[in-house]
HTML snippet that shows the backbone in 3Dmol.js (N, CA, C, O; Angstrom):
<script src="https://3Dmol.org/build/3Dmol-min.js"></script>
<div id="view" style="width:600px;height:400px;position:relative"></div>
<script>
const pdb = `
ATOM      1  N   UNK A   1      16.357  31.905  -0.551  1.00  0.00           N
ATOM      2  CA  UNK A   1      16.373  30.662   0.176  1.00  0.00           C
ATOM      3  C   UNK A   1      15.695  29.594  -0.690  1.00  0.00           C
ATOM      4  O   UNK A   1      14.637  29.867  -1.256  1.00  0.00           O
ATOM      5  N   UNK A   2      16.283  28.350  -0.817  1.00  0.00           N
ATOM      6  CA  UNK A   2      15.820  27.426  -1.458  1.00  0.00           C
ATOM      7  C   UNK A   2      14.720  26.636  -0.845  1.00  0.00           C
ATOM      8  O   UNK A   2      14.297  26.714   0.309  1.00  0.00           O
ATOM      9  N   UNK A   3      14.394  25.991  -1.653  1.00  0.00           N
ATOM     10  CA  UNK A   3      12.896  24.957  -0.150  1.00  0.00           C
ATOM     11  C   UNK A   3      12.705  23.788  -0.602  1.00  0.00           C
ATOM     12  O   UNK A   3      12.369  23.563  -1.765  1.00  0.00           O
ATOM     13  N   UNK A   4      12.928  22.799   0.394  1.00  0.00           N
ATOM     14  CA  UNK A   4      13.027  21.249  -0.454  1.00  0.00           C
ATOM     15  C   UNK A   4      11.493  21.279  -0.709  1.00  0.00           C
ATOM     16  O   UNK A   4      10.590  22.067  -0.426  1.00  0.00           O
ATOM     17  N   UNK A   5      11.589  19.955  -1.437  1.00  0.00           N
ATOM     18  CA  UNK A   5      10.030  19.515  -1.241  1.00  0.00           C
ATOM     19  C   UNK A   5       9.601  18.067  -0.922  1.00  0.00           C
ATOM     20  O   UNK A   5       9.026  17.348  -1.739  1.00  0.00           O
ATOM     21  N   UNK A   6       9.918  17.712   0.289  1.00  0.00           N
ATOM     22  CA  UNK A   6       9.875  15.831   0.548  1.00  0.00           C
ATOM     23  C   UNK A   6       9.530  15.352  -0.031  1.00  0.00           C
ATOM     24  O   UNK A   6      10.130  14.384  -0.499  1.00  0.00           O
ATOM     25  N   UNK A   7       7.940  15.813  -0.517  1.00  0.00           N
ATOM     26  CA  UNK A   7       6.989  15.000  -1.520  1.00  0.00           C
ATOM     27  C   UNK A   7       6.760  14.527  -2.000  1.00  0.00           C
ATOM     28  O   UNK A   7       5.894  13.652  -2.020  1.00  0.00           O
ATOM     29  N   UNK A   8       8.050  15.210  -3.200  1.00  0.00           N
ATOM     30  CA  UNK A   8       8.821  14.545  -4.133  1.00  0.00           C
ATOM     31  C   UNK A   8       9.152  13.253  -4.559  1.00  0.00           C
ATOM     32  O   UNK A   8       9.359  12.789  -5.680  1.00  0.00           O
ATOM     33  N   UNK A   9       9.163  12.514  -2.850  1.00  0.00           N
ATOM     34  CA  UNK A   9       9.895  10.811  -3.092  1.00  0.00           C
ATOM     35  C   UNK A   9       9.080  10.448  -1.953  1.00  0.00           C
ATOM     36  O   UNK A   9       8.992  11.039  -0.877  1.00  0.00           O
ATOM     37  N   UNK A  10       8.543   9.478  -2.308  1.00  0.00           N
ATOM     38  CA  UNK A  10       7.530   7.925  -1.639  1.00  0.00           C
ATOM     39  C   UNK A  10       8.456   7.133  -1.035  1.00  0.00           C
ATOM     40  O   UNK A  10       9.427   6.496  -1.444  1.00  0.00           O
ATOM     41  N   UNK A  11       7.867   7.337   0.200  1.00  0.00           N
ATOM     42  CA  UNK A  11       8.975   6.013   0.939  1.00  0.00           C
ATOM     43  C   UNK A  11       8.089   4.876   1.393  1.00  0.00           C
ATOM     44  O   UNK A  11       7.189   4.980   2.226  1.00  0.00           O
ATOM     45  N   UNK A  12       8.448   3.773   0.745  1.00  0.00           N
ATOM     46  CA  UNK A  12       7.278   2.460   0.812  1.00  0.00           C
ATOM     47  C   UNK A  12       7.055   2.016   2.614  1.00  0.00           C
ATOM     48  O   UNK A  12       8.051   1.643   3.235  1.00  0.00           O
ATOM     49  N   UNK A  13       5.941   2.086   3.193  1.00  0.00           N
ATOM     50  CA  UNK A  13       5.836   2.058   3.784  1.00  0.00           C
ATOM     51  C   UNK A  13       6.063   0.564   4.525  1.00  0.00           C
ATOM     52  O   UNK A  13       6.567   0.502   5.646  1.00  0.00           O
ATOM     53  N   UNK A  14       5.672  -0.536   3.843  1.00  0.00           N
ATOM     54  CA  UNK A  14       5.625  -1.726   4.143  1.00  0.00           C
ATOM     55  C   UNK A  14       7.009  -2.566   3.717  1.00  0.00           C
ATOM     56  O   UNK A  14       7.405  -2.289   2.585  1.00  0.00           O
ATOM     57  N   UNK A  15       7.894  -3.661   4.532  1.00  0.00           N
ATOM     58  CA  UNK A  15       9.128  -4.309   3.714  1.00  0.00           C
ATOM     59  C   UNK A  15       8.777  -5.200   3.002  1.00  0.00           C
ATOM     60  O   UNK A  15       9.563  -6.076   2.640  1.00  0.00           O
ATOM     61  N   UNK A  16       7.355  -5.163   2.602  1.00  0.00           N
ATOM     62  CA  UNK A  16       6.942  -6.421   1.176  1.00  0.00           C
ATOM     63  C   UNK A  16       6.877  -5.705   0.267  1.00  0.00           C
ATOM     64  O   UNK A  16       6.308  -5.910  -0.805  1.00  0.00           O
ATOM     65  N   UNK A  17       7.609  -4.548   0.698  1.00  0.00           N
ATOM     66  CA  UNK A  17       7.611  -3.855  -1.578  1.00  0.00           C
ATOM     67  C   UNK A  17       6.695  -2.961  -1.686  1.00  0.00           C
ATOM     68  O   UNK A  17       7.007  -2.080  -2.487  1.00  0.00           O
ATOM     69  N   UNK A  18       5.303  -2.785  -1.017  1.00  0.00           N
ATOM     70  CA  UNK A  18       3.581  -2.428  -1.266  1.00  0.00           C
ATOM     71  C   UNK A  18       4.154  -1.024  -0.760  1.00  0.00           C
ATOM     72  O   UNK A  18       4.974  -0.841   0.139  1.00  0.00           O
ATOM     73  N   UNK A  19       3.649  -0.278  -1.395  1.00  0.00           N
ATOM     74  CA  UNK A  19       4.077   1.313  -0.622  1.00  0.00           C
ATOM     75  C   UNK A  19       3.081   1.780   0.405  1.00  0.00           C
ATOM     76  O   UNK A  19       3.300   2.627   1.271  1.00  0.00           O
ATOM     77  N   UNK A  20       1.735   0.992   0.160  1.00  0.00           N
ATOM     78  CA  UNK A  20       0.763   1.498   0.950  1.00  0.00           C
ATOM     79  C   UNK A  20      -0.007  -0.119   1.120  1.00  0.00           C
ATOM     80  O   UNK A  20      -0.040  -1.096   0.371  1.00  0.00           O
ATOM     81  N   UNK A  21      -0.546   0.143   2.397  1.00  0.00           N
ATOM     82  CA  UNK A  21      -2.014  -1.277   2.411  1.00  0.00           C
ATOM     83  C   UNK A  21      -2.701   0.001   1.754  1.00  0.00           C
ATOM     84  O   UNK A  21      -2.622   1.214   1.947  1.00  0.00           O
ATOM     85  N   UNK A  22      -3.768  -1.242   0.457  1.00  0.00           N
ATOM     86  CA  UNK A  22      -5.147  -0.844   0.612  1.00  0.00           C
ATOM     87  C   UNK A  22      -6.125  -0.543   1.507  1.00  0.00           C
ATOM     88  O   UNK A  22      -5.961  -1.544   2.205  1.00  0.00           O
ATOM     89  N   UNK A  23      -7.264   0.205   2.197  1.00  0.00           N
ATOM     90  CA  UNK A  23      -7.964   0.165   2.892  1.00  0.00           C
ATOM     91  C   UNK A  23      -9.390  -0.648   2.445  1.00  0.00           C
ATOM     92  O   UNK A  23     -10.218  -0.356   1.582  1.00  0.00           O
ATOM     93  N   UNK A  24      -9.328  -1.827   3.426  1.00  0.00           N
ATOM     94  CA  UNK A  24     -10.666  -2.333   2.938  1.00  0.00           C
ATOM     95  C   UNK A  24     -11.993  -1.395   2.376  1.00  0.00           C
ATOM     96  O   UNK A  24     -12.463  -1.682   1.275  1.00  0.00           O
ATOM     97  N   UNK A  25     -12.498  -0.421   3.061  1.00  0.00           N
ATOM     98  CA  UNK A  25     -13.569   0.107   2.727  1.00  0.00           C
ATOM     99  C   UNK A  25     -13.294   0.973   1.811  1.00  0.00           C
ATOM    100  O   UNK A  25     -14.254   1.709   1.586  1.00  0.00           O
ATOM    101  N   UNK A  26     -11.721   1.340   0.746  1.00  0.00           N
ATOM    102  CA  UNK A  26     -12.225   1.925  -0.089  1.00  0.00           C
ATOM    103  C   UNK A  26     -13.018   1.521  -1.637  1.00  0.00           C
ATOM    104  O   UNK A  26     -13.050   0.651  -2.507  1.00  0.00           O
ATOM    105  N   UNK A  27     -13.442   2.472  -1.359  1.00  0.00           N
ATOM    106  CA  UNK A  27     -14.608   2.256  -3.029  1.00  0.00           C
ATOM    107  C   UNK A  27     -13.671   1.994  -4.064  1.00  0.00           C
ATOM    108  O   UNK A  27     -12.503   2.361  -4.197  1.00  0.00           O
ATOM    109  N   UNK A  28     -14.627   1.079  -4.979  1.00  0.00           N
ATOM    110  CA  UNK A  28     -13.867   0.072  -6.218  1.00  0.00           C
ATOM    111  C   UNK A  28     -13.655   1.484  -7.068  1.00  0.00           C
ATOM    112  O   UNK A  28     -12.607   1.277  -7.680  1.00  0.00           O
ATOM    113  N   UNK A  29     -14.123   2.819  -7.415  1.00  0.00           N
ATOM    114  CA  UNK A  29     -13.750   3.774  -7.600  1.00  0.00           C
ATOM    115  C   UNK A  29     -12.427   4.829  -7.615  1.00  0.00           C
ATOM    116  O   UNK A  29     -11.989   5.655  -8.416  1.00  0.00           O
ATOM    117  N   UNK A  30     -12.066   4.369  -6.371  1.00  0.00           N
ATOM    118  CA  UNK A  30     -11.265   4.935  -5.935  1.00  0.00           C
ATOM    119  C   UNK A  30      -9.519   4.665  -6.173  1.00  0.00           C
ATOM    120  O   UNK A  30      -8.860   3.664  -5.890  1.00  0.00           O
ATOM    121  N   UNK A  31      -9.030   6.114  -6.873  1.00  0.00           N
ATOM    122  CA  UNK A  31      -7.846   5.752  -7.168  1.00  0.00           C
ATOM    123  C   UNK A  31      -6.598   4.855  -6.002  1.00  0.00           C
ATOM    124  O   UNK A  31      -6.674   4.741  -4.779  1.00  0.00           O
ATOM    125  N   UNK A  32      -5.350   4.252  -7.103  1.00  0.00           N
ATOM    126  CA  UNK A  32      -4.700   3.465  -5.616  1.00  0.00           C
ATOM    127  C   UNK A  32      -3.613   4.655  -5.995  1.00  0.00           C
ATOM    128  O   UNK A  32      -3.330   5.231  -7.045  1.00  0.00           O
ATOM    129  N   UNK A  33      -3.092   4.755  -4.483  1.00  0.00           N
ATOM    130  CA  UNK A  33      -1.774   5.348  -4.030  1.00  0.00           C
ATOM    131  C   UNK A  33      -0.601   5.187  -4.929  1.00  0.00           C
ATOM    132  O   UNK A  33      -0.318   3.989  -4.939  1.00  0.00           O
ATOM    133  N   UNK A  34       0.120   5.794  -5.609  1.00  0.00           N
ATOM    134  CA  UNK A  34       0.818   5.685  -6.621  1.00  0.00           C
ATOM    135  C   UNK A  34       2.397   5.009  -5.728  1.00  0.00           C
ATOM    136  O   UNK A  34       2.909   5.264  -4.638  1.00  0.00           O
ATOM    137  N   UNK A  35       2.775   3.995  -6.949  1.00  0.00           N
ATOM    138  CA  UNK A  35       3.618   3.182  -6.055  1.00  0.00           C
ATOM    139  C   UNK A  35       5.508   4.059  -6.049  1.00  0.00           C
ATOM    140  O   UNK A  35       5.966   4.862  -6.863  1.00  0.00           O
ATOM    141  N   UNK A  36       6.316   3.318  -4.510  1.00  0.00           N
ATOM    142  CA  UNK A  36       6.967   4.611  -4.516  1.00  0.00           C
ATOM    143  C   UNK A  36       8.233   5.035  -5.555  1.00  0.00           C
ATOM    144  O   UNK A  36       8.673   3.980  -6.011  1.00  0.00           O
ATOM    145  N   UNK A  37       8.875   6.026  -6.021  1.00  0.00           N
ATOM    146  CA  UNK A  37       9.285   6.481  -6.723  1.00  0.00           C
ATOM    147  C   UNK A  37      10.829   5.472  -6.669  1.00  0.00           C
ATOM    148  O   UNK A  37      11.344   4.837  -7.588  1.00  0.00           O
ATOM    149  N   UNK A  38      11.319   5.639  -5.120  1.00  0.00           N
ATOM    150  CA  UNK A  38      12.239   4.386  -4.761  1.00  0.00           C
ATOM    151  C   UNK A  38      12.246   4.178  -3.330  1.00  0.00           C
ATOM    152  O   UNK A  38      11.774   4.881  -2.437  1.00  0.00           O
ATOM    153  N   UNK A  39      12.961   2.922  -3.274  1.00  0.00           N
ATOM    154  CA  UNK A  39      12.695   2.360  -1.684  1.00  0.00           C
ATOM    155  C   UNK A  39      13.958   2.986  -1.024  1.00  0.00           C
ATOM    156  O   UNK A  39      13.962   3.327   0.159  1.00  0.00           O
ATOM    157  N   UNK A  40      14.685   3.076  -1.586  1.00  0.00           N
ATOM    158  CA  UNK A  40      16.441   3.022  -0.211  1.00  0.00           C
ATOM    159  C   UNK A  40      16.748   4.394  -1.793  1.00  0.00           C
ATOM    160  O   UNK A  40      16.253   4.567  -2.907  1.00  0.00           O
ATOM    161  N   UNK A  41      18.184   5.269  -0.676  1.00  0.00           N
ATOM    162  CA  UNK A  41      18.561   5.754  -1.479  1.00  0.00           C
ATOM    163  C   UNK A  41      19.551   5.484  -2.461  1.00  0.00           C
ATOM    164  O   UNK A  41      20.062   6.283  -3.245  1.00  0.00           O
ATOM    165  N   UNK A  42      19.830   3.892  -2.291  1.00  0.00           N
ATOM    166  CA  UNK A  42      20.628   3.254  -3.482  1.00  0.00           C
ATOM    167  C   UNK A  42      19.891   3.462  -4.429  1.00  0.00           C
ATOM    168  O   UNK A  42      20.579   3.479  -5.450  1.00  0.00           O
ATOM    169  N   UNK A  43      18.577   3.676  -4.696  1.00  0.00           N
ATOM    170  CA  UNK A  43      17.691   3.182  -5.975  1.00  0.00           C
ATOM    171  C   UNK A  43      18.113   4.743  -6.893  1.00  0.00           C
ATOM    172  O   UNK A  43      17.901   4.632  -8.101  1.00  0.00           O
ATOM    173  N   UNK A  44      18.684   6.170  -6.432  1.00  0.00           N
ATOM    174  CA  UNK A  44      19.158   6.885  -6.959  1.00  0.00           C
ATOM    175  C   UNK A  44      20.043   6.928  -7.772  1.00  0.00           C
ATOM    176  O   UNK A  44      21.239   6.848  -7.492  1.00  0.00           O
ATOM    177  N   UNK A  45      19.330   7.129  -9.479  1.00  0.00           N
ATOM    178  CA  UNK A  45      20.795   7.092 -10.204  1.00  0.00           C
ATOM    179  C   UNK A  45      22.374   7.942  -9.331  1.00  0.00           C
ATOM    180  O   UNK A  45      22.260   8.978  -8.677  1.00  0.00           O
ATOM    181  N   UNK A  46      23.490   7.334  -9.504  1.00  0.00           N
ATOM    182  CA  UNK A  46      24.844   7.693  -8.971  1.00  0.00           C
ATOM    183  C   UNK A  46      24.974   7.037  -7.623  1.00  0.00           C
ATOM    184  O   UNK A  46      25.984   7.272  -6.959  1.00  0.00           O
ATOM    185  N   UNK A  47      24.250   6.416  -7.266  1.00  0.00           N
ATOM    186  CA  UNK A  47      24.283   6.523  -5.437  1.00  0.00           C
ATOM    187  C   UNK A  47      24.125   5.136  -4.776  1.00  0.00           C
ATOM    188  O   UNK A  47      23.894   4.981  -3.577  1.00  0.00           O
ATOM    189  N   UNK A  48      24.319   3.842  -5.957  1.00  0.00           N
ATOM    190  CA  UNK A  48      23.892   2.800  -5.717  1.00  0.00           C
ATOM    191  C   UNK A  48      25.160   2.008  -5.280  1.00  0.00           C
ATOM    192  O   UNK A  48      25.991   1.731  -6.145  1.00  0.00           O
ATOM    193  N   UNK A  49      25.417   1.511  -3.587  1.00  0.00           N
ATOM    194  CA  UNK A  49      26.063   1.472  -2.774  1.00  0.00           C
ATOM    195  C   UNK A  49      26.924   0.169  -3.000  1.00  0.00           C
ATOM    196  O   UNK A  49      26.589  -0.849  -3.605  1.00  0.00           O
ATOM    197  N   UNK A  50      28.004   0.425  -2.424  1.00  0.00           N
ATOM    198  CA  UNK A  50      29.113  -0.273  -2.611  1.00  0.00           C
ATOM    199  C   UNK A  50      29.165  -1.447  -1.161  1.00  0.00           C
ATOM    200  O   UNK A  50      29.348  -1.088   0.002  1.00  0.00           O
ATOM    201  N   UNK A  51      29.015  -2.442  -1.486  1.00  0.00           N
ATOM    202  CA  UNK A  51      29.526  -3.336  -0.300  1.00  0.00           C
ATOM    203  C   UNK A  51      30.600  -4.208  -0.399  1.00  0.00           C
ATOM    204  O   UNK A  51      31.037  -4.652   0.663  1.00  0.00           O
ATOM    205  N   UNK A  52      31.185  -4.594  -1.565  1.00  0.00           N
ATOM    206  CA  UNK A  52      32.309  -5.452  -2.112  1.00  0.00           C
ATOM    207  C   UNK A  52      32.887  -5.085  -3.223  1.00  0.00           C
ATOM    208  O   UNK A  52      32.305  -4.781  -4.265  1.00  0.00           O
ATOM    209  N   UNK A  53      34.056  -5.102  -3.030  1.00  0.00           N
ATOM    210  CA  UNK A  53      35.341  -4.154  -3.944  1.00  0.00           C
ATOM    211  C   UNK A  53      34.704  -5.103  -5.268  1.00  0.00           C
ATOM    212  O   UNK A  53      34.480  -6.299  -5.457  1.00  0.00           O
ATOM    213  N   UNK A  54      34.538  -3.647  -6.159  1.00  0.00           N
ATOM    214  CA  UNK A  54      34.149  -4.565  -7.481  1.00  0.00           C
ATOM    215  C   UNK A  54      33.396  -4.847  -7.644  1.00  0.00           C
ATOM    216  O   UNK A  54      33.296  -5.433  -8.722  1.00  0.00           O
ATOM    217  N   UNK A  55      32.064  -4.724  -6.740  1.00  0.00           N
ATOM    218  CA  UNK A  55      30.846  -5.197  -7.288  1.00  0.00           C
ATOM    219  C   UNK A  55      30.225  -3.652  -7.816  1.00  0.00           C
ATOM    220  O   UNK A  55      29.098  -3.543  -7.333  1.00  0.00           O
ATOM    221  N   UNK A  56      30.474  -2.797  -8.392  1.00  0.00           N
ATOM    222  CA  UNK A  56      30.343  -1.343  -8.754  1.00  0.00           C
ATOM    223  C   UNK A  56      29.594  -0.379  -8.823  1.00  0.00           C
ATOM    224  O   UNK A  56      29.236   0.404  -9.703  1.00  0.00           O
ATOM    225  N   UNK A  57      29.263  -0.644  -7.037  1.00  0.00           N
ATOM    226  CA  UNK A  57      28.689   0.654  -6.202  1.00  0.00           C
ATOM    227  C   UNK A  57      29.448   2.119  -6.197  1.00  0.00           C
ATOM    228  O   UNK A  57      30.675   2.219  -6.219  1.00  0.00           O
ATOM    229  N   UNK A  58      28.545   3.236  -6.165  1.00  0.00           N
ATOM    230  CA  UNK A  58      29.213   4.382  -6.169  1.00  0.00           C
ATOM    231  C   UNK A  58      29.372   5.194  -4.894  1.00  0.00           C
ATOM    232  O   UNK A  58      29.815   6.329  -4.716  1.00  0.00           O
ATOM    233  N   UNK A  59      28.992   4.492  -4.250  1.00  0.00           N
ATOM    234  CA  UNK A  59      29.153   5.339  -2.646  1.00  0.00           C
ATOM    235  C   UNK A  59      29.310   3.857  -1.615  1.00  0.00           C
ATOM    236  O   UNK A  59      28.927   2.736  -1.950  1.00  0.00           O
ATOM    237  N   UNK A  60      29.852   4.155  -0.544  1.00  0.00           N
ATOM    238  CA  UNK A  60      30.232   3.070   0.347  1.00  0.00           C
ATOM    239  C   UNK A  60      28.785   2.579   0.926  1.00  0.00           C
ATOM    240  O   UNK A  60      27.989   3.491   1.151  1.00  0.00           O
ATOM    241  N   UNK A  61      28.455   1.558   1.130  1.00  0.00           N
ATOM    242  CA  UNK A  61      27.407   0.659   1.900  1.00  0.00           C
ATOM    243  C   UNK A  61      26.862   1.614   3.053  1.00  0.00           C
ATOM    244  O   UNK A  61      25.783   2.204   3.120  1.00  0.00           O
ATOM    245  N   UNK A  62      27.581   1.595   3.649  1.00  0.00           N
ATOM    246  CA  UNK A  62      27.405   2.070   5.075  1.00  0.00           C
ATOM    247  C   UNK A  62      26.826   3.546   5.457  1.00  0.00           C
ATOM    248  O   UNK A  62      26.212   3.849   6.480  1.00  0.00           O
ATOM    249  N   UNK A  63      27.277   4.597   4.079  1.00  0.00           N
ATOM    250  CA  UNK A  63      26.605   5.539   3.881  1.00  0.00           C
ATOM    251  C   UNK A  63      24.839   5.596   3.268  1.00  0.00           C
ATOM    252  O   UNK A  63      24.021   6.477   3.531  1.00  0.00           O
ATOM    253  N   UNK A  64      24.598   4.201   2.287  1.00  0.00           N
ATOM    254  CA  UNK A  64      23.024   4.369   1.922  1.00  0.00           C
ATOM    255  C   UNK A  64      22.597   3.964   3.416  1.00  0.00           C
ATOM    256  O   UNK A  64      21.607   4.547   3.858  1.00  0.00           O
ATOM    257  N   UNK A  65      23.268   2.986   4.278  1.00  0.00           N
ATOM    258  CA  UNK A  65      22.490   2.192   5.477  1.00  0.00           C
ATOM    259  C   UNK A  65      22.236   3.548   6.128  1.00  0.00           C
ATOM    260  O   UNK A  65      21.085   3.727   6.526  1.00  0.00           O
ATOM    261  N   UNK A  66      22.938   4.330   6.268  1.00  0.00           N
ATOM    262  CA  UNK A  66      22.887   5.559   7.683  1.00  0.00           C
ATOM    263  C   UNK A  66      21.847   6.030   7.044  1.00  0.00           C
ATOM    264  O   UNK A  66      20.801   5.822   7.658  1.00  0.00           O
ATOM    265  N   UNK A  67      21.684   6.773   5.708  1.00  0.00           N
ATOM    266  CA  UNK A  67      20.603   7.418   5.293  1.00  0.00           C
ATOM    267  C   UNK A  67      19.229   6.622   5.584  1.00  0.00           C
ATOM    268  O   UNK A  67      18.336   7.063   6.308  1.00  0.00           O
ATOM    269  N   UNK A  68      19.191   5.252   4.840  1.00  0.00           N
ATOM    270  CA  UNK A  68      17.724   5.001   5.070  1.00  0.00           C
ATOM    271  C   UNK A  68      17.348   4.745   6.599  1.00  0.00           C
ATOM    272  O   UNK A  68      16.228   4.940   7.072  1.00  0.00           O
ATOM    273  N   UNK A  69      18.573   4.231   7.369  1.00  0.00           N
ATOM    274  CA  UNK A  69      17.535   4.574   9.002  1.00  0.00           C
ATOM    275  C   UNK A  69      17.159   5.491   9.325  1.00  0.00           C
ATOM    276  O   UNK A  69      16.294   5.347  10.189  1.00  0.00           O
ATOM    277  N   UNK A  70      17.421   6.755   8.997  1.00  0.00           N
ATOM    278  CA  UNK A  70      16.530   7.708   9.060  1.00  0.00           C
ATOM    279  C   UNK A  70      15.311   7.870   9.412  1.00  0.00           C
ATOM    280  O   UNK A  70      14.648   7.757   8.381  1.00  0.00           O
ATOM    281  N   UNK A  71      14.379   8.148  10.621  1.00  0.00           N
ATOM    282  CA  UNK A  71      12.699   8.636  10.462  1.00  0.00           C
ATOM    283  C   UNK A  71      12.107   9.082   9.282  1.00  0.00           C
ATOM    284  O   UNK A  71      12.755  10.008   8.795  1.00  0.00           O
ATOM    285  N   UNK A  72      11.113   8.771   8.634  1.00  0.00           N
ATOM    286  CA  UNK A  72      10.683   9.109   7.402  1.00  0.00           C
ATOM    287  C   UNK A  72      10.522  10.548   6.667  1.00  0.00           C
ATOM    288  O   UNK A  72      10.643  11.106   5.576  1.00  0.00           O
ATOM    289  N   UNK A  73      10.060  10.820   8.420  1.00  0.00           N
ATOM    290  CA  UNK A  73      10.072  13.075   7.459  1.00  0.00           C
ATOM    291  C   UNK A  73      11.382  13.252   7.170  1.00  0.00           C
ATOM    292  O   UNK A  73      11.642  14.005   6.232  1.00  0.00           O
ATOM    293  N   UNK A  74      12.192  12.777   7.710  1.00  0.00           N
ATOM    294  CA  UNK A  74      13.736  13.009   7.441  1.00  0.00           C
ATOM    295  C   UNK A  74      14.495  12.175   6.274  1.00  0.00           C
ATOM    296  O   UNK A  74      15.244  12.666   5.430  1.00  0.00           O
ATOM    297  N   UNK A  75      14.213  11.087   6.380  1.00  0.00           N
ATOM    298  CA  UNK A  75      14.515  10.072   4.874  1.00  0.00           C
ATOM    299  C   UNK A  75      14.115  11.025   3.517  1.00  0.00           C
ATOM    300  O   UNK A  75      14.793  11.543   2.630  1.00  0.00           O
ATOM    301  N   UNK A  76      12.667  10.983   3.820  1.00  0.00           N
ATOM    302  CA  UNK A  76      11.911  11.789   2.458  1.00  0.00           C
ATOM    303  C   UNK A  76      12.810  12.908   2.066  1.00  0.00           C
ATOM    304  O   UNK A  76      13.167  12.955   0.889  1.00  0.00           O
ATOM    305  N   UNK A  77      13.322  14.035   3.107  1.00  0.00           N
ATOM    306  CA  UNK A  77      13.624  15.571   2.495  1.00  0.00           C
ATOM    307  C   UNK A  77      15.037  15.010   2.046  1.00  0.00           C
ATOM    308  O   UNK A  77      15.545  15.404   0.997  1.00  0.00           O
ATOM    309  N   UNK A  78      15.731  13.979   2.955  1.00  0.00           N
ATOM    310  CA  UNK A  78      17.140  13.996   2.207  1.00  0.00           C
ATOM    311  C   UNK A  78      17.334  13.394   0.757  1.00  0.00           C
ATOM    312  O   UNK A  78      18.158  13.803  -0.061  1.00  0.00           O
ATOM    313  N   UNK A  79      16.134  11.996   0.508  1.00  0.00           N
ATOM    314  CA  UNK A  79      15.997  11.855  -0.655  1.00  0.00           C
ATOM    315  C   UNK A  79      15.468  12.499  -1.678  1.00  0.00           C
ATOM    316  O   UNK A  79      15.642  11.938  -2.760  1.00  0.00           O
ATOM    317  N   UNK A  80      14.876  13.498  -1.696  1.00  0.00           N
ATOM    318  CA  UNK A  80      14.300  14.407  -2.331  1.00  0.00           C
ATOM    319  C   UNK A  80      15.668  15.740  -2.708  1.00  0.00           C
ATOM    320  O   UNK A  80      15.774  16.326  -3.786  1.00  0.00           O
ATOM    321  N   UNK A  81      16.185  15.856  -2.004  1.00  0.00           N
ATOM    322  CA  UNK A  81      17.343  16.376  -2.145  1.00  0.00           C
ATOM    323  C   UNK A  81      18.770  15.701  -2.878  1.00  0.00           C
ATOM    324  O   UNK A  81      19.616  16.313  -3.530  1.00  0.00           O
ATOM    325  N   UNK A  82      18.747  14.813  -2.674  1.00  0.00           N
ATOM    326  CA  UNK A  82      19.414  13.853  -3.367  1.00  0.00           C
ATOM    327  C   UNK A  82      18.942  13.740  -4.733  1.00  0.00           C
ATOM    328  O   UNK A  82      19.688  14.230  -5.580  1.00  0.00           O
ATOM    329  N   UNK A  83      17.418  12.976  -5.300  1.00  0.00           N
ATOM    330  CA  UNK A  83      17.402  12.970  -6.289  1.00  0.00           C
ATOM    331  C   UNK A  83      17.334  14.418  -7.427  1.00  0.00           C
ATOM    332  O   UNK A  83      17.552  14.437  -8.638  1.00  0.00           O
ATOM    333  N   UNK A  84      16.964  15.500  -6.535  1.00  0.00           N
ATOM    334  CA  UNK A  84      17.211  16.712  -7.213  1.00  0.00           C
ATOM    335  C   UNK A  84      18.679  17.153  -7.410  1.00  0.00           C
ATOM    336  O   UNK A  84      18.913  18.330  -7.685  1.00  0.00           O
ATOM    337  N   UNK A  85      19.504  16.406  -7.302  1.00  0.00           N
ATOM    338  CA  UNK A  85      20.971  17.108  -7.055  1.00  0.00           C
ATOM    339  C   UNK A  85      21.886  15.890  -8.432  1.00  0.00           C
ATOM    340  O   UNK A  85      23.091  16.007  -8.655  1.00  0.00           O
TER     341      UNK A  85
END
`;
const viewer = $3Dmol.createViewer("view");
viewer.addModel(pdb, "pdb");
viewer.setStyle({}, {cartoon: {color: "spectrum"}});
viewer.zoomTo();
viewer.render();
</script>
């Protein structure tokens, strides 16, 4: 049996780009959250979506949209699966 690993892929939490808020009280020490690997699963080499004939997406629009509405535990394993494939 195979076993994904979600982990794998960061899904930015915030729609300003930031994958994470900082927390005020952390220490000037303290490492930052590594930023995410990609936002939508267009950002996957092969998989970057088609919305207008010719503009030279490889999968139809409507298929990255279904994926990223997805809930996040569920976004993560399919993109993680995706970019392993």
């Amino acid at each position: 049996m195979t076993e994904l690993l979600p982990t794998a892929v960061i899904r930015p939490a915030a729609p300003s780009g930031e994958a994470f808020a900082v927390p005020v009280d952390r220490p000037s020490g303290a490492l930052a959250l590594p930023a995410p690997m990609v936002a939508t699963v267009g950002d996957i080499a092969g998989l970057s979506p088609r919305r207008t004939r010719g503009d030279g997406g490889e999968v139809p629009g409507a298929d990255v949209d279904t994926v990223d509405a997805l809930p996040h535990a569920q976004w993560s394993a399919v993109a993680a699966w995706l970019k392993a494939g």
